[in-house]
N, C-alpha and C positions, 0 to 999 in steps of 0.2 A: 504494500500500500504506500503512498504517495504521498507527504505532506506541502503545506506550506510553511518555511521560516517565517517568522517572526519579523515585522520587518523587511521585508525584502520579498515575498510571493513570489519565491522562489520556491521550484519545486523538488525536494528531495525525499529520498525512501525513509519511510518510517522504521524505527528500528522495536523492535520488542522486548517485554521484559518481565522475566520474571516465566521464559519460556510460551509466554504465549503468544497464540496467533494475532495475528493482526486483524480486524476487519476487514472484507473486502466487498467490494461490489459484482453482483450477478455479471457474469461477462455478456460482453454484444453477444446476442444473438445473428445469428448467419443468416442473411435471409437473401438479397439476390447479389451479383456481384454487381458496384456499380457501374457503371463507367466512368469516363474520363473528360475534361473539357478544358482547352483552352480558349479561350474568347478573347477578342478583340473588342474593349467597351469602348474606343473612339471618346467624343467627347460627352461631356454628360449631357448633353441634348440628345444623345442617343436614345435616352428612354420616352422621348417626345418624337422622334421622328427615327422610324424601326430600319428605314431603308431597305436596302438587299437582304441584310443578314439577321433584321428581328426576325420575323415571319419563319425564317429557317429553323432559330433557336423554338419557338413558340410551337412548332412541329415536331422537334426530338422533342421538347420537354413534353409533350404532351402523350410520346410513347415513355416514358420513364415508367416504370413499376416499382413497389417492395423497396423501395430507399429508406432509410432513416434519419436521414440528414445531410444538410449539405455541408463541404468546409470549402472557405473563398480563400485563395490567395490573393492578397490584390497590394501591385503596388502603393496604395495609400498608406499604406500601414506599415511606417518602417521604423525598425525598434534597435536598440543595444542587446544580442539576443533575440531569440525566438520569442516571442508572447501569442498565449491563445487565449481568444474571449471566450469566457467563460458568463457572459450575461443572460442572463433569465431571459430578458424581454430587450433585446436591442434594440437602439433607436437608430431611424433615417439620417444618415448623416449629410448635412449639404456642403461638401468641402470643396466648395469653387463660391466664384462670384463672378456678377454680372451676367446670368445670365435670363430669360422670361422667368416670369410669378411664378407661372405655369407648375416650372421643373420646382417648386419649392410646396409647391400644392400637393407632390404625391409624396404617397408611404408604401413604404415595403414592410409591411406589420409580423413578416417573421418570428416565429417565437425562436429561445435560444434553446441551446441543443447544453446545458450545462454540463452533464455525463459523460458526454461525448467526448465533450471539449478537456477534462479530467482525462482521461482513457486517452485522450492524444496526448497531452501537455507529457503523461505518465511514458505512452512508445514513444517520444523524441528526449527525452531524459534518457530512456534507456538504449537510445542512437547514439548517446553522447553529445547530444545540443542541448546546452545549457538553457531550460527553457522555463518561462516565468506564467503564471496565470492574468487575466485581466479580467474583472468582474464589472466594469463599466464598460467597455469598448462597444460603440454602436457599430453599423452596417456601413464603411465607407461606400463613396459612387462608384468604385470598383467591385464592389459587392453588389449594391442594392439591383444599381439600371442594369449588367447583363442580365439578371435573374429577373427582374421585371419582365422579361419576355422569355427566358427558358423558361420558367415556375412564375405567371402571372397572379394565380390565386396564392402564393405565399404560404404553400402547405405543407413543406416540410420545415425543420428547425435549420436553424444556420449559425453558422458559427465563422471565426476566422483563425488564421494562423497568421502573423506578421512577419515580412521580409526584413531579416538585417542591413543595416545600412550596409556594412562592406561585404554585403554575400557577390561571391565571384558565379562564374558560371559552375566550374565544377560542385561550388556548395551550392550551390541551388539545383543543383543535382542528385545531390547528396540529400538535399530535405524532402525531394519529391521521393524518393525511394524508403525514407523513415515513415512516410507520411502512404504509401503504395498498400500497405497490408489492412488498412481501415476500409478500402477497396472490396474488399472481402466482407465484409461487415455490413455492406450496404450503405454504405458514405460516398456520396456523389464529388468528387474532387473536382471543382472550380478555379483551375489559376487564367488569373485575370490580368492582362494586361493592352500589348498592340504589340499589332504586326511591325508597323512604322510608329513612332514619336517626335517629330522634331517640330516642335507648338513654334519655334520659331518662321516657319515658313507658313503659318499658316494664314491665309487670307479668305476673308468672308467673299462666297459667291464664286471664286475659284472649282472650277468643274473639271477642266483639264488635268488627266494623273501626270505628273511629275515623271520623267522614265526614270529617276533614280528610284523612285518606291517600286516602280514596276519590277525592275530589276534586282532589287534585293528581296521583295516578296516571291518572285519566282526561286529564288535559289534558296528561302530558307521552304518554300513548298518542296521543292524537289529534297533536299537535306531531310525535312521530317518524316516526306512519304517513305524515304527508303532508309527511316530508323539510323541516317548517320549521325550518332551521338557526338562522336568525335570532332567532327567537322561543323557542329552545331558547338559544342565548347568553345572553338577556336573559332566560332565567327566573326567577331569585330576585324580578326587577318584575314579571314577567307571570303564572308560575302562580298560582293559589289556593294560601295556606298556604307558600310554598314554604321561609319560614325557619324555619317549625314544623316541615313535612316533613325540612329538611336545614338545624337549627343554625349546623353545617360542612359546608363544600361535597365533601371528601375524598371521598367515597361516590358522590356523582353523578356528580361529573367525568369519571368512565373511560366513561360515558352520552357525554357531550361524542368524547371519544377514537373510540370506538366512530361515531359521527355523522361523526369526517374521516378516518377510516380506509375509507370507502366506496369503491366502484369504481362506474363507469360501469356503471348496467345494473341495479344492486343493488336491492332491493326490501325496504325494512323489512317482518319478520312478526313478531307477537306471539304470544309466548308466557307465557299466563295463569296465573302462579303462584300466584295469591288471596293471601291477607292473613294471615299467621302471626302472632299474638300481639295483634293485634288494632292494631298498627301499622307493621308490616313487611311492605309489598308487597314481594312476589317475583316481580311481571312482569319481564318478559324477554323480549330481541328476538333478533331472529337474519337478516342478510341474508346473499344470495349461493348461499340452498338454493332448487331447486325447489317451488313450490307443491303437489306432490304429498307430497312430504314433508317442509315445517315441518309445526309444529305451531300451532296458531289456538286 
């Protein structure tokens, strides 16, 4: 069993005494295996205007079955450390500005997956990732808007895990693999980020793609369809554009996460978001569903 220190919600093993056992909790039950998603949530108008690739998500979410929860990776949430929410009742978080009423109007009423969120915090401690609880953490907009259109009705619990500020690619490798065996469990794995990010180039009204996105969105397509790990580690040297595509790495990485969260069996599918703003690929992968129905 698992505590927290004093001070610090830090998570460490409880020690017993006096020879006896410790408490524990009923282990997950098994119920389907879940799949896998990486999403591209573009900007957060995205949950106002679905484009290409809502409609898609709102399609697989809607063949989802037997899940128990979902967990988000999303770059919003970057910590000292791993943290995972652990809140009851998470709130909408609106972490941008300027944009319509509109997007400050909705909620994503998720309830929290606290168990769950325990039972992970407990397998990435026993990975070796020093990992902390948060019992306040709401739903960043890397959480909330893609799941607005995979899970519109907000019926599973949700939880997150936070990116460290200096996770390189191989650790975000490493976390998706710590994080792969909950998969089993019926825990729907969400890392959330973009295919492209550079907010600097971006211009309202702009419709034209950029060939530099074109170009590096096709070579991390072809890189994921054929499961090359290696060459996805080392993409900032190997794709076309890639520090034009991604200034900062914060956006791709949960790309990385998503690649070692895999299971035995799995089959990257792509799902073709096209190009909003004329730099913001919104492709998107999804393993662990049937060929009948991803979507291509």
């Amino acid at each position: 069993m698992f505590i927290l220190v004093a001070g610090t919600n830090t998570v460490q093993p409880m020690r017993c005494q006096g020879g006896a056992k410790p408490l524990t909790k009923a282990p997950m039950q098994a119920t389907t295996q879940a799949p896998l998603f990486f999403i591209s949530h573009g900007a957060p108008t995205f949950a106002l205007e679905p484009g290409k690739l809502g409609p898609q998500l709102k399609a697989l979410g809607a063949q989802l079955e037997g899940l128990r929860a979902v967990l988000v990776v999303s770059p919003h949430w970057q910590t000292r450390g791993v943290e995972v929410s652990n809140t009851e009742a998470p709130e909408t978080i609106y972490d941008f500005g300027g944009f319509p009423s509109a997007l400050y109007a909705l909620k994503y009423p998720a309830a929290g997956a606290t168990d769950i969120a325990e039972q992970t915090a407990k397998l990435l401690s026993e990975a070796g990732l020093a990992t902390r609880l948060d019992a306040r953490r709401g739903l960043d907009h890397g959480a909330w808007v893609p799941l607005y259109h995979l899970l519109p009705k907000a019926q599973l619990p949700v939880f997150q895990v936070s990116m460290p500020y200096d996770l390189t690619t191989e650790q975000a490798v490493q976390l998706g693999r710590a994080l792969a065996p909950l998969r089993q469990q019926g825990v729907l794995i969400v890392a959330s980020g973009s295919m492209t990010h550079n907010l600097g180039e971006f211009r309202q009204g702009t419709t034209q793609p950029a060939g530099y996105v074109q170009a590096f969105s096709n070579w991390v397509r072809t890189a994921v369809l054929a499961n090359a790990l290696q060459a996805m580690i080392r993409y900032r040297a190997e794709a076309p554009h890639a520090v034009r595509a991604h200034p900062s790495e914060e956006h791709f990485l949960p790309l990385l996460v998503a690649l070692g969260a895999q299971l035995e069996g799995d089959t990257a599918r792509l799902i073709d978001g096209s190009i909003e703003h004329g730099m913001l690929s919104m492709d998107s992968f999804v393993w662990g569903m049937k060929p009948s129905t991803a979507t291509h």
